[in-house]
BAPA-700327 format. One record per residue (C-alpha): x, y, z; residue in three letters. Coordinates in steps of 0.1 Angstrom, whole numbers, padded with zeros to 4 digits, always signed. Last residue first. Example, Ala and Ser with C-alpha at 12.3 -4.5 7.8 and 13.67 -1.06 7.14 Angstrom:
REM residues 2
+0137-0011+0071SER/+0123-0045+0078ALA/
REM end
This chain:
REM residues 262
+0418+0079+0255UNK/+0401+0076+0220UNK/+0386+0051+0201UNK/+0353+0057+0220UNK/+0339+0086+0198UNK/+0352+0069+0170UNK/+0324+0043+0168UNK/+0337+0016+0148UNK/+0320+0008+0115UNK/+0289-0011+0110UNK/+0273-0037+0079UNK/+0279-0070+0100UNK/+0280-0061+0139UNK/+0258-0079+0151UNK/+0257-0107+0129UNK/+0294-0111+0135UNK/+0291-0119+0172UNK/+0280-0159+0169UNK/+0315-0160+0146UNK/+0338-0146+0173UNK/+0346-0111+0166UNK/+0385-0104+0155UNK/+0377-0096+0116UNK/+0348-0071+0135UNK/+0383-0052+0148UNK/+0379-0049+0184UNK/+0393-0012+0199UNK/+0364-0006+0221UNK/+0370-0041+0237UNK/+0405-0031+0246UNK/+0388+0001+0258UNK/+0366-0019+0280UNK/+0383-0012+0315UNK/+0354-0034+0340UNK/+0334-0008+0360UNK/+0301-0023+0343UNK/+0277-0001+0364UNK/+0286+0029+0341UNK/+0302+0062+0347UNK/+0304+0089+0316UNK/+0317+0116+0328UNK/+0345+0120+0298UNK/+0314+0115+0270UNK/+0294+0139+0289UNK/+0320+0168+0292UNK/+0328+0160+0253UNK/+0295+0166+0246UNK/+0295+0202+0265UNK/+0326+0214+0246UNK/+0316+0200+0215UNK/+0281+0226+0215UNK/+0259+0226+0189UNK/+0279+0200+0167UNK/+0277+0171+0194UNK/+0252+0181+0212UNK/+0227+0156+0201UNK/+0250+0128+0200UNK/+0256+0139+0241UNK/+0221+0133+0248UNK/+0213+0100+0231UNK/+0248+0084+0246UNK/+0231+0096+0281UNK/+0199+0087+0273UNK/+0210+0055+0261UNK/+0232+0049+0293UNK/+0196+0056+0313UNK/+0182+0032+0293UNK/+0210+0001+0301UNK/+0191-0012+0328UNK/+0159-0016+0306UNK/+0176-0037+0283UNK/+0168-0021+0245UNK/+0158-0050+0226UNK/+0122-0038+0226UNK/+0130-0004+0215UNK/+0150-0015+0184UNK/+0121-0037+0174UNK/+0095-0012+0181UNK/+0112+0019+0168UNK/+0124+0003+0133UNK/+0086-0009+0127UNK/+0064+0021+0143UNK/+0075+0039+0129UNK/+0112+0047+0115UNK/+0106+0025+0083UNK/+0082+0052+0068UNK/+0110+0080+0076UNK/+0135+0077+0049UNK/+0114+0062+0022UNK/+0094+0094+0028UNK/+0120+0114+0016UNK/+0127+0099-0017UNK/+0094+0096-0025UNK/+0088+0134-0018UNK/+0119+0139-0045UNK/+0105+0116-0066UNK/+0075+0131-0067UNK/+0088+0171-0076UNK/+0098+0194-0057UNK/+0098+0230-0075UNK/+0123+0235-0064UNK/+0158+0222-0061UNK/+0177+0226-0026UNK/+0175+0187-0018UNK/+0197+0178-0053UNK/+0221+0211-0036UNK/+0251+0184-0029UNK/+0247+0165-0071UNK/+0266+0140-0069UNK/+0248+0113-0043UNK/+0211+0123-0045UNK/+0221+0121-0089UNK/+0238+0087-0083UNK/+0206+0076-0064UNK/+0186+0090-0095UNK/+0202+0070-0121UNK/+0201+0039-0099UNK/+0163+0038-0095UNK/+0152+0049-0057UNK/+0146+0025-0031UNK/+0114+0023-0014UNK/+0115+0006+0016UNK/+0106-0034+0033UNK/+0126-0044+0069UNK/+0143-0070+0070UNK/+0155-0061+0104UNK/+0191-0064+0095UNK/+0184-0049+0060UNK/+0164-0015+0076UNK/+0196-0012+0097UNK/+0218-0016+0066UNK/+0200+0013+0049UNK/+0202+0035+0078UNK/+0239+0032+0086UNK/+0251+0018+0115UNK/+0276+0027+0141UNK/+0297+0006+0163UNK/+0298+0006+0203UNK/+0323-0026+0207UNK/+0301-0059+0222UNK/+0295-0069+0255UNK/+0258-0077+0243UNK/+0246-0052+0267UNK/+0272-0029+0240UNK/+0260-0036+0211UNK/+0220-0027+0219UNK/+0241+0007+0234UNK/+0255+0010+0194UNK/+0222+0000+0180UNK/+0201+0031+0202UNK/+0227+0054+0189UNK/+0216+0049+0153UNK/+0182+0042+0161UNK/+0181+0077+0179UNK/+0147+0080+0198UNK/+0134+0121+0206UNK/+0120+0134+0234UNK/+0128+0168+0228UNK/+0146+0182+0193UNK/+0157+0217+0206UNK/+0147+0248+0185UNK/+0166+0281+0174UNK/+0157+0283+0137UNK/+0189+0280+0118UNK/+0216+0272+0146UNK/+0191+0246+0165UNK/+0174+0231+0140UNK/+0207+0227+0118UNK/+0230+0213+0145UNK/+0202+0193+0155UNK/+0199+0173+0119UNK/+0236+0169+0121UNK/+0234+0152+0153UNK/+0204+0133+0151UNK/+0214+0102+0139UNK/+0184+0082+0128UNK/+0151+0099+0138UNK/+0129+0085+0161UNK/+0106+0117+0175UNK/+0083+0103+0206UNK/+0054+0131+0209UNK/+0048+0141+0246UNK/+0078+0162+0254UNK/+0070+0184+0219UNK/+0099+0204+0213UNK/+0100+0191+0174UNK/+0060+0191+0173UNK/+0055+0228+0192UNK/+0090+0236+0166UNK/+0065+0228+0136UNK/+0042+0255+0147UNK/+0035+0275+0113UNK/+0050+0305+0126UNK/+0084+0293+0139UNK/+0091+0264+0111UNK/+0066+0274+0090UNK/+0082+0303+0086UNK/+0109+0292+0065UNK/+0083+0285+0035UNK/+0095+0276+0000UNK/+0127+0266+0018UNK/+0107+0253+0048UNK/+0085+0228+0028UNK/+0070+0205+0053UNK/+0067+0170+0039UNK/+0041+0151+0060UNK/+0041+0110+0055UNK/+0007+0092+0065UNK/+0016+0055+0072UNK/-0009+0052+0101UNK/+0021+0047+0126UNK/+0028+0087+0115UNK/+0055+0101+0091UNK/+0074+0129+0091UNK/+0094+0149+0068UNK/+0116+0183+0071UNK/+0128+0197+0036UNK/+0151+0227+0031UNK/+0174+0226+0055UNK/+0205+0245+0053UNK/+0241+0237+0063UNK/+0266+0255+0085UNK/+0256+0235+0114UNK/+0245+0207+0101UNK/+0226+0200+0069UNK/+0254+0196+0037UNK/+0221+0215+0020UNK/+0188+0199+0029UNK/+0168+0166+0038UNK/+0157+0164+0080UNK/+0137+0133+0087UNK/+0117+0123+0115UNK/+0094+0093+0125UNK/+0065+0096+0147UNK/+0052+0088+0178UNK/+0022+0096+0201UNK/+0001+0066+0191UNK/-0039+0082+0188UNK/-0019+0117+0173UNK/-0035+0147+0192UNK/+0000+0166+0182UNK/+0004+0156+0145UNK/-0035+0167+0141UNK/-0020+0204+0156UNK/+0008+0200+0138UNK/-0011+0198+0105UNK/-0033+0229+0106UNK/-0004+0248+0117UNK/+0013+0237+0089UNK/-0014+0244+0064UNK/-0017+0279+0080UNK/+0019+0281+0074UNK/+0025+0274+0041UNK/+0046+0249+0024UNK/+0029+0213+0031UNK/+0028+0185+0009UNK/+0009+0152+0025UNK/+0022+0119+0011UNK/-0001+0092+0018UNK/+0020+0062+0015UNK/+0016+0035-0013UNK/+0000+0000+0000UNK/
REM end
């Protein structure tokens, strides 16, 4: 069944559409954030969401900034009652909060969520990318035609051309669709209950890690955990060096550099 891909790039149609987002029956919903190298130099052009229902909302803010501010999105992005799960949020705060001012609240990072589902498996923190966590879970999303990937890929302002067009919109909702409820309720079972608070600490120091390094660096060296055992040695594994029952975990990931160092 195709999503239901709802354009919006004015403000009365975004406050029209936060306020349903915010009375949503399951209060989650996934989030994307498509623009210019986004961070904290970049620009954001095109902020999606998607709903448990499958409904997918494209918000327009380089046809319309203001909908960011005036239309109400930041009530969503602020929310404490609406789960966000967005993978890897760093960049994607970096841009929120530089460009607009706002502070992503109770959000879910898959992508630090599978590094702490690593590590109560007394394996190395690794990091995943989006298209290999949606293969580990086998989970189903579109995937754009070659010619058009290589276009994404080359072309750095592909997110800055307007007017959209479909396959742009496609393109974007492929990235949140997965997020909810499927991603979040596998990657949120598996989380261990004793390790949560360590996932809201990892959680909380990838969001500030391009608004403010000083402050996530603070975190990382603070960082005290039941586990007193030194795992820098296991830190430093090589997958090659995994026993064979561990590879599955860690198949499609890269080290985590943030714990390579002393």
């Amino acid at each position: 069944m195709p999503p239901n891909l709802h354009y919006v790039n004015s403000v009365s149609a975004s406050e029209k559409t936060v306020n349903k987002l915010l009375c949503l029956e399951v209060p989650v919903v996934g989030l994307a954030c498509k623009g210019i190298n986004v961070g904290k130099k970049g620009t954001l052009t095109l902020i999606a969401v998607s709903t448990c229902d499958g409904d997918v909302y494209l918000f327009d803010v380089k046809v319309k900034p203001e909908i960011v501010l005036d239309g109400g999105l930041i009530r969503l992005l602020q929310s404490v009652e609406i789960v966000k799960v967005i993978h890897d949020c760093s960049q994607a705060c970096a841009n929120l909060h530089f460009s607009f001012g706002v502070t992503l609240k109770n959000y879910f990072d898959t992508q630090t969520a599978g590094s702490v589902i690593l590590e109560s498996l007394g394996l190395p923190p690794r990091r995943i990318t989006f298209d290999s966590l949606c293969t580990r879970y086998q989970i189903d999303r579109f995937i754009p035609d070659p010619q058009l990937q290589n276009r994404i890929k080359s072309d750095m302002n592909y997110w800055g051309l307007r007017p959209v067009t479909r396959a742009m919109l496609n393109v974007a909702a492929s990235d949140v669709l997965p997020l909810t409820p499927d991603l979040y309720d596998i990657i949120h079972q598996q989380l261990s209950p004793d390790w949560l608070d360590w996932f809201d600490c990892r959680s909380e120091e990838n969001r500030l890690m391009y608004i403010s390094p000083k402050k996530a660096k603070e975190i990382q060296c603070s960082r005290i955990h039941s586990d007193a055992r030194d795992r820098r040695y296991l830190f430093r594994t090589p997958a090659s060096m995994m026993s064979r029952d561990n590879l599955p975990y860690v198949r499609d990931t890269v080290p985590d550099t943030d714990f390579t160092q002393e």
